[in-house]
N, CA, C and O atoms as a GROMACS GRO file, in nm:
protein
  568
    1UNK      N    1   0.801  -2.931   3.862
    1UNK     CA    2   0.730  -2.806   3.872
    1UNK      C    3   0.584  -2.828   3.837
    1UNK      O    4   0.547  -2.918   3.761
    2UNK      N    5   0.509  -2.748   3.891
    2UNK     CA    6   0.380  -2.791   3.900
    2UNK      C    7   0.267  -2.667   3.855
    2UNK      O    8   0.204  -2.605   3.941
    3UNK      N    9   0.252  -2.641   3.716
    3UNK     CA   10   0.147  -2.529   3.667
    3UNK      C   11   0.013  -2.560   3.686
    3UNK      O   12  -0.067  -2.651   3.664
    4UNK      N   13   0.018  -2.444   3.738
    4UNK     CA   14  -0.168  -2.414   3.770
    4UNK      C   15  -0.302  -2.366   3.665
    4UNK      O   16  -0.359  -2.259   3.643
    5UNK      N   17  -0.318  -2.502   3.616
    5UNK     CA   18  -0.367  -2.472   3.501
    5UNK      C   19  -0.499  -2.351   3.517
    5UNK      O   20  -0.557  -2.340   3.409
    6UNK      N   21  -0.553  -2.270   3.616
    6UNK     CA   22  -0.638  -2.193   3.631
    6UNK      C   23  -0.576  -2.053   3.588
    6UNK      O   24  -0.646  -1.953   3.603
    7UNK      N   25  -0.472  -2.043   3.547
    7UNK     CA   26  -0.392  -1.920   3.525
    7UNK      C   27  -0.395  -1.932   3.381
    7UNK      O   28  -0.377  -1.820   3.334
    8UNK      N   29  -0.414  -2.036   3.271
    8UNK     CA   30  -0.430  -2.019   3.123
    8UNK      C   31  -0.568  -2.008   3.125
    8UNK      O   32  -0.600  -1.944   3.024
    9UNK      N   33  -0.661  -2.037   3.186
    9UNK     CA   34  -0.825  -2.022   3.160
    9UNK      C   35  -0.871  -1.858   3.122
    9UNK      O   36  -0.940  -1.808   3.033
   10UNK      N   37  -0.790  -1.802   3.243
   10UNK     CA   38  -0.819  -1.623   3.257
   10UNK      C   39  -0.782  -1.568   3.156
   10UNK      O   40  -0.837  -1.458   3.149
   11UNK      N   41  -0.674  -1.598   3.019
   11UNK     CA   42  -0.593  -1.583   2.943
   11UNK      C   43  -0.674  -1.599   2.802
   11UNK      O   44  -0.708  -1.711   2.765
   12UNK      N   45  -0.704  -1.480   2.720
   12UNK     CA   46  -0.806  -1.523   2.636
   12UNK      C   47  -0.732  -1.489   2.483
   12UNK      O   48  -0.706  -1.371   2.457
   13UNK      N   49  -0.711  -1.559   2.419
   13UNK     CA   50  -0.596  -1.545   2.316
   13UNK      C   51  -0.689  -1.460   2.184
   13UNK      O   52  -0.806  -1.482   2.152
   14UNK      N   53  -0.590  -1.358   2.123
   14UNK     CA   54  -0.657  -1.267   2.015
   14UNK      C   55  -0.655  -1.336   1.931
   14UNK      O   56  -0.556  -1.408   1.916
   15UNK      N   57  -0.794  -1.344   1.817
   15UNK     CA   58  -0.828  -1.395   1.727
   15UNK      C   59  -0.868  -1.292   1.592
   15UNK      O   60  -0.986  -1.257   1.590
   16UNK      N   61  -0.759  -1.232   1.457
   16UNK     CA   62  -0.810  -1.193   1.378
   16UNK      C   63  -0.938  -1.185   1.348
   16UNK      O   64  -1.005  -1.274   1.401
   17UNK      N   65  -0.994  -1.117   1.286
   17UNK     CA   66  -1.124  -1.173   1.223
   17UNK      C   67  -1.160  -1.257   1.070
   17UNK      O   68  -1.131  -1.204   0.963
   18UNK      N   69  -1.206  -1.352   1.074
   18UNK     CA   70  -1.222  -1.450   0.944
   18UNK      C   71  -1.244  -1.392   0.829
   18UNK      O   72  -1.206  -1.420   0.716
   19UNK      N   73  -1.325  -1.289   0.879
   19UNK     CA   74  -1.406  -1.271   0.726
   19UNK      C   75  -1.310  -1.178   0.631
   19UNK      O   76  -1.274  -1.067   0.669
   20UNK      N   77  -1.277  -1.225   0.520
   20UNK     CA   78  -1.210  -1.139   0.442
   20UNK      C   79  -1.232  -1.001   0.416
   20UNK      O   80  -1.306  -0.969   0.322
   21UNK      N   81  -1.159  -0.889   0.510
   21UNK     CA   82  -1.196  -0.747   0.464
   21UNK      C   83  -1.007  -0.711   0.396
   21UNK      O   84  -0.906  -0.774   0.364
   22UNK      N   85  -1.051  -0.582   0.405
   22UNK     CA   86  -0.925  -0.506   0.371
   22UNK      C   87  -0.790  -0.537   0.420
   22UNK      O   88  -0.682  -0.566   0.369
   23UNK      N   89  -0.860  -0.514   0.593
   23UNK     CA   90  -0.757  -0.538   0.728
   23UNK      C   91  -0.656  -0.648   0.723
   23UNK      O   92  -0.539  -0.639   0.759
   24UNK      N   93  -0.743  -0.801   0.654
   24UNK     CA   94  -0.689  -0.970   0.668
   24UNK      C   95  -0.580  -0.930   0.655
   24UNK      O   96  -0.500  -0.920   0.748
   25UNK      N   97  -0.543  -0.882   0.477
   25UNK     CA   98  -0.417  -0.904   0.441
   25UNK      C   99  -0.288  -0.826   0.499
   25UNK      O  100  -0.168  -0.852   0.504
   26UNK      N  101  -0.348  -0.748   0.529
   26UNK     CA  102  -0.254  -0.605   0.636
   26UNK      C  103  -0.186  -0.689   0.764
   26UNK      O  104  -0.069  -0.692   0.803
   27UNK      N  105  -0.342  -0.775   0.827
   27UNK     CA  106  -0.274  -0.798   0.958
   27UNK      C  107  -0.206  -1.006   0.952
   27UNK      O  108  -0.174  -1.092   1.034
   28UNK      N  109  -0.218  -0.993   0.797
   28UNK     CA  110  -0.180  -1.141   0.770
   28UNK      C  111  -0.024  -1.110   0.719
   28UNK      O  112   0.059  -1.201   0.723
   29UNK      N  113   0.013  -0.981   0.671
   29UNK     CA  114   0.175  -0.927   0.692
   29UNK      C  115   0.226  -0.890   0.794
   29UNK      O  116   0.342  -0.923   0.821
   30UNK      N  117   0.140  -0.803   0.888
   30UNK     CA  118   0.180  -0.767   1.008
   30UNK      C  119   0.215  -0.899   1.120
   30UNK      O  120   0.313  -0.890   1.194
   31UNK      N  121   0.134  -1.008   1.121
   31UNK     CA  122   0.184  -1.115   1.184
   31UNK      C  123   0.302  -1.163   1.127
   31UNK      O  124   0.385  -1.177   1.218
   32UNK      N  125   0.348  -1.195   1.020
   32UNK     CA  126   0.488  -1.196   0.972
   32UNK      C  127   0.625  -1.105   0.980
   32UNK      O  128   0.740  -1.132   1.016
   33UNK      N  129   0.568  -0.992   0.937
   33UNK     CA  130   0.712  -0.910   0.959
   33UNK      C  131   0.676  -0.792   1.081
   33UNK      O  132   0.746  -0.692   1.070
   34UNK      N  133   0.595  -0.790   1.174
   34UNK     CA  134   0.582  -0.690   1.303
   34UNK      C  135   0.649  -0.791   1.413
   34UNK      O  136   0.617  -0.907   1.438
   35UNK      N  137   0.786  -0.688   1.491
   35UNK     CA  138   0.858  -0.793   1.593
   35UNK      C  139   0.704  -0.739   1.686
   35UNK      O  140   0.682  -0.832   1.763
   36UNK      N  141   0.603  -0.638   1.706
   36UNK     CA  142   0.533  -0.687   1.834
   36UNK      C  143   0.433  -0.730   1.843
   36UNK      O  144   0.357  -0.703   1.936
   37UNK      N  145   0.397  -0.835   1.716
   37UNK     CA  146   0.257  -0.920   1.695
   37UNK      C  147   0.318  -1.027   1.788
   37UNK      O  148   0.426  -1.084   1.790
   38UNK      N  149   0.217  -1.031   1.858
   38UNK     CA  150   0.190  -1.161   1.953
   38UNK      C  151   0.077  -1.256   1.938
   38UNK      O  152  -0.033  -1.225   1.982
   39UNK      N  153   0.097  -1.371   1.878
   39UNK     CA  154  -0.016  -1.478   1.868
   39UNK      C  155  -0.142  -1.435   1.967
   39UNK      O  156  -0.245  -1.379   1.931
   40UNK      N  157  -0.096  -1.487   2.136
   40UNK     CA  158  -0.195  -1.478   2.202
   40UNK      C  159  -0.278  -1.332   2.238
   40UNK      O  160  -0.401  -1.331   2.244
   41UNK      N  161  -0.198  -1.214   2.261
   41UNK     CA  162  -0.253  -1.075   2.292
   41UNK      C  163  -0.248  -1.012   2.149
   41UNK      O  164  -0.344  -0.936   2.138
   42UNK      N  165  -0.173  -1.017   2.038
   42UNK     CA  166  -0.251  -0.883   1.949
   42UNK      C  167  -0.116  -0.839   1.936
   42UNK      O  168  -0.048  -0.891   1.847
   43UNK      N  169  -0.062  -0.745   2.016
   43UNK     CA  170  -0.012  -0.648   1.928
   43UNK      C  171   0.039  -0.553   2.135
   43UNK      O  172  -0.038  -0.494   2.211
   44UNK      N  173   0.226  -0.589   2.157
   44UNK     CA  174   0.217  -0.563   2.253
   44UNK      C  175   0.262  -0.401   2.270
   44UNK      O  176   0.315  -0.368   2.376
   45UNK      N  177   0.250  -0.340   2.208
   45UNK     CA  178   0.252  -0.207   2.180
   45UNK      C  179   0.143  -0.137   2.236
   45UNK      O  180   0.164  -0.035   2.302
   46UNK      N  181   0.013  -0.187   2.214
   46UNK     CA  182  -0.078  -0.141   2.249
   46UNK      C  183  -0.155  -0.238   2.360
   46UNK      O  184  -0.252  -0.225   2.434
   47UNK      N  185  -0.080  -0.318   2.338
   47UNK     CA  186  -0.157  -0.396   2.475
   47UNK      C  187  -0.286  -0.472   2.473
   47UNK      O  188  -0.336  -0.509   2.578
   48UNK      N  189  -0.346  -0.497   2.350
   48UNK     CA  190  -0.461  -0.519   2.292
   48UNK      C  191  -0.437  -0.573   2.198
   48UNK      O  192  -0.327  -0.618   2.165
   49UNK      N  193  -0.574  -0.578   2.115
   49UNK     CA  194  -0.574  -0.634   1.951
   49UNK      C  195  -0.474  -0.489   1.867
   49UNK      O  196  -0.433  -0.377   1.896
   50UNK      N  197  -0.470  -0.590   1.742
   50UNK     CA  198  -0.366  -0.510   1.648
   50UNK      C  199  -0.464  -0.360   1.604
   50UNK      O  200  -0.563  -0.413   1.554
   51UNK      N  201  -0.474  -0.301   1.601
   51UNK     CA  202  -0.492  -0.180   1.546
   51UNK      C  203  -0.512  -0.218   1.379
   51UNK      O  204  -0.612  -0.166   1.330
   52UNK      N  205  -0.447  -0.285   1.308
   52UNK     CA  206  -0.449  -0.294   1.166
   52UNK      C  207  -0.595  -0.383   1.195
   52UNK      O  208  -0.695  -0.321   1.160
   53UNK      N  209  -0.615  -0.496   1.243
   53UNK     CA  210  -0.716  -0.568   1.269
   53UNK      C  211  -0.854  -0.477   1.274
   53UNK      O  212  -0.962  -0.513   1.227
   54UNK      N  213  -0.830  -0.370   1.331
   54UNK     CA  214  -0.934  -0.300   1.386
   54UNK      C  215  -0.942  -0.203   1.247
   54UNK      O  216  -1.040  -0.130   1.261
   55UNK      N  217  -0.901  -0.188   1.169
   55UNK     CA  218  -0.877  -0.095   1.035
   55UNK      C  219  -0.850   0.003   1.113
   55UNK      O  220  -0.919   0.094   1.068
   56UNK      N  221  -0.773   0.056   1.232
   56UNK     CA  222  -0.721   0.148   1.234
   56UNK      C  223  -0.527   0.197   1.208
   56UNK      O  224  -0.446   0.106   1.190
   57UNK      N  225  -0.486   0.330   1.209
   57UNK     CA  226  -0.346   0.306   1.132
   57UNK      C  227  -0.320   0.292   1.264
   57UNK      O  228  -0.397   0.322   1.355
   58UNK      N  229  -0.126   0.208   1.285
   58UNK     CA  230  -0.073   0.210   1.380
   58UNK      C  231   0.056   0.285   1.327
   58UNK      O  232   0.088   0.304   1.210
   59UNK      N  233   0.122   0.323   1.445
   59UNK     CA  234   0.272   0.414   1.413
   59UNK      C  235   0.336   0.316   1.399
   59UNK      O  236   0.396   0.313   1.292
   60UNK      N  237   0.355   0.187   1.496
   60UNK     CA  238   0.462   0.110   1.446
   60UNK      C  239   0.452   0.040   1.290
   60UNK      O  240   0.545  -0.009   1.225
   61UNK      N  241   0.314   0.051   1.253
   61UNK     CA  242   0.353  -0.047   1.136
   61UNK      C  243   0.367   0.056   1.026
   61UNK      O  244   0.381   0.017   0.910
   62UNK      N  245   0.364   0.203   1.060
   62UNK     CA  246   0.398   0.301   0.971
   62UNK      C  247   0.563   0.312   0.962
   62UNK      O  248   0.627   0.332   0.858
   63UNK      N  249   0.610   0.296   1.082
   63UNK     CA  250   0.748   0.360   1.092
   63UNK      C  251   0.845   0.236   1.035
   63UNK      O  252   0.921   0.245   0.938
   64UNK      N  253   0.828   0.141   1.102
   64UNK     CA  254   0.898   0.004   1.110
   64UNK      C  255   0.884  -0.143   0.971
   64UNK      O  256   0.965  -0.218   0.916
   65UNK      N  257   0.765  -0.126   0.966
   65UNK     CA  258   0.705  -0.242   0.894
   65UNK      C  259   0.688  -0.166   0.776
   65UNK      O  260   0.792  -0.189   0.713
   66UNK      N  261   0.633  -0.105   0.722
   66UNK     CA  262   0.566  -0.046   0.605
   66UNK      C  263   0.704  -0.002   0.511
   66UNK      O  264   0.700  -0.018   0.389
   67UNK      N  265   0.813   0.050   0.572
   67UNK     CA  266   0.932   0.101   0.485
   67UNK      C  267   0.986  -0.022   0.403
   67UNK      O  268   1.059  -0.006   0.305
   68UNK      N  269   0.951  -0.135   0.444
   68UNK     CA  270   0.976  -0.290   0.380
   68UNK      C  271   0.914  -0.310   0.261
   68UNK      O  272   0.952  -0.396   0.180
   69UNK      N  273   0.818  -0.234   0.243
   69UNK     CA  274   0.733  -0.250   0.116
   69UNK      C  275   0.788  -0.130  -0.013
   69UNK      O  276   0.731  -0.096  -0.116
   70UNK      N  277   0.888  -0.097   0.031
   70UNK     CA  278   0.928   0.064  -0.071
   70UNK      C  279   0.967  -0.020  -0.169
   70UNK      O  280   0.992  -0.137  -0.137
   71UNK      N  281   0.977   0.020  -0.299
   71UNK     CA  282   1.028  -0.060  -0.387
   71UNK      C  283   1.201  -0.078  -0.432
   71UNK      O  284   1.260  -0.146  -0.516
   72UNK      N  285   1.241   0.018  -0.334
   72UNK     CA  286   1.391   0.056  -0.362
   72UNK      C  287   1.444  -0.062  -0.271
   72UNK      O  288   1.543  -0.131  -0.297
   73UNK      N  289   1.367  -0.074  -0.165
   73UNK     CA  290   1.402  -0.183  -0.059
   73UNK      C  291   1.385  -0.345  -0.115
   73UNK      O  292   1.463  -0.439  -0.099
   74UNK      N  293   1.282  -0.343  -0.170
   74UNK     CA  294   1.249  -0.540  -0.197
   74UNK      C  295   1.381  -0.556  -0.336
   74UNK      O  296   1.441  -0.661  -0.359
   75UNK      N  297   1.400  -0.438  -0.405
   75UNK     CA  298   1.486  -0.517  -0.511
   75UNK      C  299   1.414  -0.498  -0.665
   75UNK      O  300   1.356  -0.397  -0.704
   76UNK      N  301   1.432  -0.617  -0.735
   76UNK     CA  302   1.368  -0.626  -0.847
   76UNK      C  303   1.301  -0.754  -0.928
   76UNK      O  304   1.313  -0.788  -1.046
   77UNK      N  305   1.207  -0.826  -0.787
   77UNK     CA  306   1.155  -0.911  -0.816
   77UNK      C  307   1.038  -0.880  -0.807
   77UNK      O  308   0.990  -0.842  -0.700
   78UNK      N  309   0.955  -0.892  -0.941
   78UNK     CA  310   0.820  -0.831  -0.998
   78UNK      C  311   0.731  -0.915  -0.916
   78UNK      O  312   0.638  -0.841  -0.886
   79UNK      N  313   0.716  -1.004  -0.878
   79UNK     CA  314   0.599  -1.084  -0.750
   79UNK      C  315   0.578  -1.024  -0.615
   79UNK      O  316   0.478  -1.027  -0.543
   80UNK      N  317   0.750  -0.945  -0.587
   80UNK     CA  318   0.747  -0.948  -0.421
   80UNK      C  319   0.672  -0.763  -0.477
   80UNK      O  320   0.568  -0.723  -0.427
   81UNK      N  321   0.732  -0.700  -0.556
   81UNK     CA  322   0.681  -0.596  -0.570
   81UNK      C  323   0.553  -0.510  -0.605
   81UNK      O  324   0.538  -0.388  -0.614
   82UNK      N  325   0.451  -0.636  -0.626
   82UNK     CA  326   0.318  -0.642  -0.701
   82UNK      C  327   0.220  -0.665  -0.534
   82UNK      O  328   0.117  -0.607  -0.500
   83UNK      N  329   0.296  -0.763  -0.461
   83UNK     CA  330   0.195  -0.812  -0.339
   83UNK      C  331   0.260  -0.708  -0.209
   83UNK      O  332   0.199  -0.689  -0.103
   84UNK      N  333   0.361  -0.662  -0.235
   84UNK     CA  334   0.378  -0.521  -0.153
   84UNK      C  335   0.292  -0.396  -0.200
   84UNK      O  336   0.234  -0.322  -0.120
   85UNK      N  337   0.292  -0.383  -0.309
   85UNK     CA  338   0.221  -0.247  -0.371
   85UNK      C  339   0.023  -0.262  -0.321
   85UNK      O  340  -0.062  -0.177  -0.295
   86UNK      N  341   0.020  -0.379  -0.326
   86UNK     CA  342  -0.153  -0.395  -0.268
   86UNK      C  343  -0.123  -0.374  -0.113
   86UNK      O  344  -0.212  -0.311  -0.056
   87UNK      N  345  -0.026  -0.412  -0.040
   87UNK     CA  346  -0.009  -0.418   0.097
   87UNK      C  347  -0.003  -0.255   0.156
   87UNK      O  348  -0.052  -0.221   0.264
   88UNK      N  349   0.076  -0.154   0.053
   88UNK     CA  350   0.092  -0.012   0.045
   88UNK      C  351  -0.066   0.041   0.050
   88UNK      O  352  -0.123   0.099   0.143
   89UNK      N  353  -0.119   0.002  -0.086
   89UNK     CA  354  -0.224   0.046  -0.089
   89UNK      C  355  -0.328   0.010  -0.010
   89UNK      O  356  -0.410   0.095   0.024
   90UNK      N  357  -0.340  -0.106   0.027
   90UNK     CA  358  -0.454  -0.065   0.150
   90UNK      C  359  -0.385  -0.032   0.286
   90UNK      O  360  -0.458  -0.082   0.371
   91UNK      N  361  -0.312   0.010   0.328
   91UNK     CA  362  -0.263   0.125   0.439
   91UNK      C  363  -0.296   0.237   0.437
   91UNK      O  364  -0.335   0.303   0.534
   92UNK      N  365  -0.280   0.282   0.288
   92UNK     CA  366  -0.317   0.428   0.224
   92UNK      C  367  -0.478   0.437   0.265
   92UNK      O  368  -0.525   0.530   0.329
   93UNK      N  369  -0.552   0.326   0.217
   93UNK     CA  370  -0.654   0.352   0.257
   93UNK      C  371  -0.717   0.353   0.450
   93UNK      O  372  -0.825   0.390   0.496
   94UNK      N  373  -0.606   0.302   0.513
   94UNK     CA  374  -0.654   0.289   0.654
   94UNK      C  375  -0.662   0.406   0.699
   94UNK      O  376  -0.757   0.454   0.762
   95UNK      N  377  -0.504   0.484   0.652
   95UNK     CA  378  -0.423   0.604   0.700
   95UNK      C  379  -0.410   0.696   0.573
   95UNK      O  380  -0.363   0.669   0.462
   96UNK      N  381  -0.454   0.792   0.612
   96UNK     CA  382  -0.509   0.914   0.515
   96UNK      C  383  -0.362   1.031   0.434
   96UNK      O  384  -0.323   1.089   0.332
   97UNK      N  385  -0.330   0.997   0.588
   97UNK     CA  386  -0.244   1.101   0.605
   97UNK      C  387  -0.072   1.033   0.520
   97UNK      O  388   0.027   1.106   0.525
   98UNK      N  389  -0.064   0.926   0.465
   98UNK     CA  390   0.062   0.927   0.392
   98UNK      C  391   0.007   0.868   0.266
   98UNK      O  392  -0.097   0.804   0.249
   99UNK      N  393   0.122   0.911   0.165
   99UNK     CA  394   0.115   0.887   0.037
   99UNK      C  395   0.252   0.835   0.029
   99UNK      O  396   0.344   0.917   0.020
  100UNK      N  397   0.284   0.682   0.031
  100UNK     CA  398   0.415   0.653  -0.011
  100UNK      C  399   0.496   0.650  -0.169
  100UNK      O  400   0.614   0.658  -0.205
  101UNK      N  401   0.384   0.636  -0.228
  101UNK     CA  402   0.432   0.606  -0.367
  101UNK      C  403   0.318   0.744  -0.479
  101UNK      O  404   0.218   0.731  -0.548
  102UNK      N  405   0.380   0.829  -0.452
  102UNK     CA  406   0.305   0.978  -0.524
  102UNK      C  407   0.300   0.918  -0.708
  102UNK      O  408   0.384   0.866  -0.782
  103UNK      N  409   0.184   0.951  -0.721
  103UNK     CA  410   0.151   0.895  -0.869
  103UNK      C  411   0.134   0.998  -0.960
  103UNK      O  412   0.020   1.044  -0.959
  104UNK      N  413   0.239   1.067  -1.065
  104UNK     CA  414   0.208   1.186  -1.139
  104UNK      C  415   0.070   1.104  -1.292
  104UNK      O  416   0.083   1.002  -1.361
  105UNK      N  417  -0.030   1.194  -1.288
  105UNK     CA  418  -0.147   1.139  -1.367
  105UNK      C  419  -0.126   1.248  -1.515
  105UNK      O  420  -0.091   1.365  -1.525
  106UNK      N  421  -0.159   1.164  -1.597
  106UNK     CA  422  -0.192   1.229  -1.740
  106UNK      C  423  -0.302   1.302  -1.714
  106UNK      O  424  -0.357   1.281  -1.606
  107UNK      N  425  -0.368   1.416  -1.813
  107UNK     CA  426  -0.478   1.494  -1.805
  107UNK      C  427  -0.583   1.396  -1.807
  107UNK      O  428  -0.690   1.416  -1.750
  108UNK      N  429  -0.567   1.326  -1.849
  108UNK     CA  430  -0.642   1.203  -1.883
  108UNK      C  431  -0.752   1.121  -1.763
  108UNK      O  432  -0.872   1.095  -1.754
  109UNK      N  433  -0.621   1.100  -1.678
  109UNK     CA  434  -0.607   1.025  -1.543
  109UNK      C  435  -0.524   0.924  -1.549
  109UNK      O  436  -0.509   0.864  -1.443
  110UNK      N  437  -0.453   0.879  -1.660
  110UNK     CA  438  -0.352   0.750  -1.622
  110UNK      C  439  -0.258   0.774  -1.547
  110UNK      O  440  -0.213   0.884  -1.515
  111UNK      N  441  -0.235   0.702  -1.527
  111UNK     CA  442  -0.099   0.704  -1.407
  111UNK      C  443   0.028   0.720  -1.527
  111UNK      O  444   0.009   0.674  -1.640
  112UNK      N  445   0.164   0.792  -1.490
  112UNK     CA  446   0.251   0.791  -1.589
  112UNK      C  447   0.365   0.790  -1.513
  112UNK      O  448   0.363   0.821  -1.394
  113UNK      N  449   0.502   0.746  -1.593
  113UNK     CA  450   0.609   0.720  -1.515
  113UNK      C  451   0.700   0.836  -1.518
  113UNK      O  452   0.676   0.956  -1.533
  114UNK      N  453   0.799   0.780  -1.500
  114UNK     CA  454   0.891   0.901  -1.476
  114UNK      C  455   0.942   0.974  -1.574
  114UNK      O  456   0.973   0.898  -1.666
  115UNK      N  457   0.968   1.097  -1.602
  115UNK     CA  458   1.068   1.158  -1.750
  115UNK      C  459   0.944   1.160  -1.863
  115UNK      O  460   0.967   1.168  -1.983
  116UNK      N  461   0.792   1.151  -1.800
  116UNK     CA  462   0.687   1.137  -1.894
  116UNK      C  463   0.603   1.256  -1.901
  116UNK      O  464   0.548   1.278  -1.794
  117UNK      N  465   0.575   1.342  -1.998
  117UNK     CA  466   0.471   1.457  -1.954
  117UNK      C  467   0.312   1.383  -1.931
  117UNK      O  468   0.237   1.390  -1.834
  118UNK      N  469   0.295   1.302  -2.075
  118UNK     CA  470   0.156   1.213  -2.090
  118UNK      C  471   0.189   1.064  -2.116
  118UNK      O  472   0.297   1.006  -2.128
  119UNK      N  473   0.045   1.017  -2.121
  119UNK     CA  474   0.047   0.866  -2.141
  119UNK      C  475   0.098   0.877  -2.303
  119UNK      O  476   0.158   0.965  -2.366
  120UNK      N  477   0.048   0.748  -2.338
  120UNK     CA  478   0.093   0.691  -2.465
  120UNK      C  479  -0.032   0.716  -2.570
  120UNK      O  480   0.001   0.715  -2.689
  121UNK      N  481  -0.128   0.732  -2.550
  121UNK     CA  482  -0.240   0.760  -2.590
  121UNK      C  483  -0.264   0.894  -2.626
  121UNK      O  484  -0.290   0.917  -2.744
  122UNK      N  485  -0.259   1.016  -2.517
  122UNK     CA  486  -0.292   1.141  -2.503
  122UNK      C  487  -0.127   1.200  -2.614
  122UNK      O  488  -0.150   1.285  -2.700
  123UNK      N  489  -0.019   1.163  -2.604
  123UNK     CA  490   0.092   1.171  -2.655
  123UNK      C  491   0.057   1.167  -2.824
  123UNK      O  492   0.062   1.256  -2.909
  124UNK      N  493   0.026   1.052  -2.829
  124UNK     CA  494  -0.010   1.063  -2.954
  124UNK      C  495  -0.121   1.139  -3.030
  124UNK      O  496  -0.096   1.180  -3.144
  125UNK      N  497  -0.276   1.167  -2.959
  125UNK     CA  498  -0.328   1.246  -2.978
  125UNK      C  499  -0.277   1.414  -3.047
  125UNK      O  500  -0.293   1.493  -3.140
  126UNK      N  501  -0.213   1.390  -2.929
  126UNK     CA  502  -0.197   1.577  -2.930
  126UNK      C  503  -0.067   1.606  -3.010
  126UNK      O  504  -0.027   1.718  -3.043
  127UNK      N  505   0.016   1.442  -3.045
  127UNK     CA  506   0.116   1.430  -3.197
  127UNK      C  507   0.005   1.475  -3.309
  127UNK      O  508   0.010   1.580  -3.373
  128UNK      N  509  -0.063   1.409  -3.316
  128UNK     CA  510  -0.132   1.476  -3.448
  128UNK      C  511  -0.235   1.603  -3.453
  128UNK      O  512  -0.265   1.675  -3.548
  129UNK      N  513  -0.276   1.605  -3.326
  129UNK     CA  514  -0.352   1.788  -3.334
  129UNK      C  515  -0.214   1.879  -3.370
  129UNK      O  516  -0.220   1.956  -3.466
  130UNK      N  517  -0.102   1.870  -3.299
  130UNK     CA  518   0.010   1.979  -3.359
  130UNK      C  519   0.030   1.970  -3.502
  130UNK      O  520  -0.007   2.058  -3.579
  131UNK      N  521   0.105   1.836  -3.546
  131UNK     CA  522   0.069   1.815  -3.688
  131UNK      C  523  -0.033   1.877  -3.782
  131UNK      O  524  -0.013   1.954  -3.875
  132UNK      N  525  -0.185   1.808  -3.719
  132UNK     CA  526  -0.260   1.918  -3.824
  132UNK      C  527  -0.280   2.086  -3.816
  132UNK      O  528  -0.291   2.160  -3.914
  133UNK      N  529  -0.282   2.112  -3.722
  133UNK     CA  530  -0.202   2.279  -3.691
  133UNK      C  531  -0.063   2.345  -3.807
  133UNK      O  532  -0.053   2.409  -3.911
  134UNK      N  533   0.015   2.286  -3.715
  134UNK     CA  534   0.143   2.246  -3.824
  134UNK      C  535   0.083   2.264  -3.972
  134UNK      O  536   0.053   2.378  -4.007
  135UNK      N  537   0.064   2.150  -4.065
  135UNK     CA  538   0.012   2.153  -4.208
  135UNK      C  539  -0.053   2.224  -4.252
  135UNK      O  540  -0.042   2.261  -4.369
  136UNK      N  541  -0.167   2.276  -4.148
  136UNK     CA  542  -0.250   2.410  -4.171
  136UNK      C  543  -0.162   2.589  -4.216
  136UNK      O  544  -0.177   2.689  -4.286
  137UNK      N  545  -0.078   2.530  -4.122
  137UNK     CA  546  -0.032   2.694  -4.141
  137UNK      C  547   0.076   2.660  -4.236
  137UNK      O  548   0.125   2.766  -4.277
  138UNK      N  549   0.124   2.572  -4.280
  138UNK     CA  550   0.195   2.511  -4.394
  138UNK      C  551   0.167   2.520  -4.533
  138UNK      O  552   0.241   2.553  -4.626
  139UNK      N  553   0.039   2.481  -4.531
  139UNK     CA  554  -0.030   2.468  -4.686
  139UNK      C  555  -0.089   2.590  -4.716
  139UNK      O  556  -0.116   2.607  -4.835
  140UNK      N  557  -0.127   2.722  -4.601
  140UNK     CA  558  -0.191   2.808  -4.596
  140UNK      C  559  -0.147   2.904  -4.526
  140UNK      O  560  -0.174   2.912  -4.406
  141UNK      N  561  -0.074   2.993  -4.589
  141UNK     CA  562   0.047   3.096  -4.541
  141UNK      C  563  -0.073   3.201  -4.516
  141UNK      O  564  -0.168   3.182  -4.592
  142UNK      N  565  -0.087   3.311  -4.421
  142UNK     CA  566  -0.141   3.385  -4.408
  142UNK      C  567  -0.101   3.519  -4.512
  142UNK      O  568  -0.164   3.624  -4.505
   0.00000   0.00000   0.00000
């Protein structure tokens, strides 16, 4: 069989971009776990370059790819769950419109976990403003 090598010339293969932005690491997962990253075209969904490449959001890597990063899904290995949570978060930043991992904040602004009203800090604070309240009306009966 005999290929015509003038048919790979016309054929111009997609090339990420080098320079380290936001996008790299997005579309340096998306080449791993997206079934429609294609080395030579991009991304055959769209028929073009990847959309993540371009910092714009795509549906497939919302619907398909991105549910891989939930934390209920990877398990409970603190490495895979640390380099997914940066992978979450800059999506969040591509795509406006989802919040996968809703963060309840102390008055403060810390982030706090679950079954928590405040941080550990503000908690204790406002342990001892009641306290001295408390002792006040204690030592000093109206």
């Amino acid at each position: 069989m005999i290929i015509n090598p003038e048919l790979f010339k016309t054929r111009k293969p997609f090339k990420a971009p080098n320079h380290k932005t936001k996008s790299n690491t997005l579309t340096s997962f998306a080449r791993r776990q997206c079934a429609d990253w294609d080395d030579k075209d991009g991304c055959w969904m769209t028929g073009g370059p990847c959309r993540l490449a371009l910092n714009k959001p795509c549906k497939h890597f919302k619907g398909a790819v991105l549910p891989l990063c939930k934390p209920d899904y990877i398990g409970s290995y603190p490495e895979e769950v640390k380099k997914h949570k940066k992978i979450m978060d800059l999506y969040e930043k591509i795509d406006k419109t989802i919040s996968l991992a809703p963060t309840r904040k102390c008055k403060c602004g810390t982030p706090i976990g679950p079954r928590k009203k405040m941080c550990d800090l503000c908690r204790a604070k406002n342990r001892r403003e009641t306290k001295k309240i408390y002792q006040q009306k204690y030592r000093h009966p109206a």
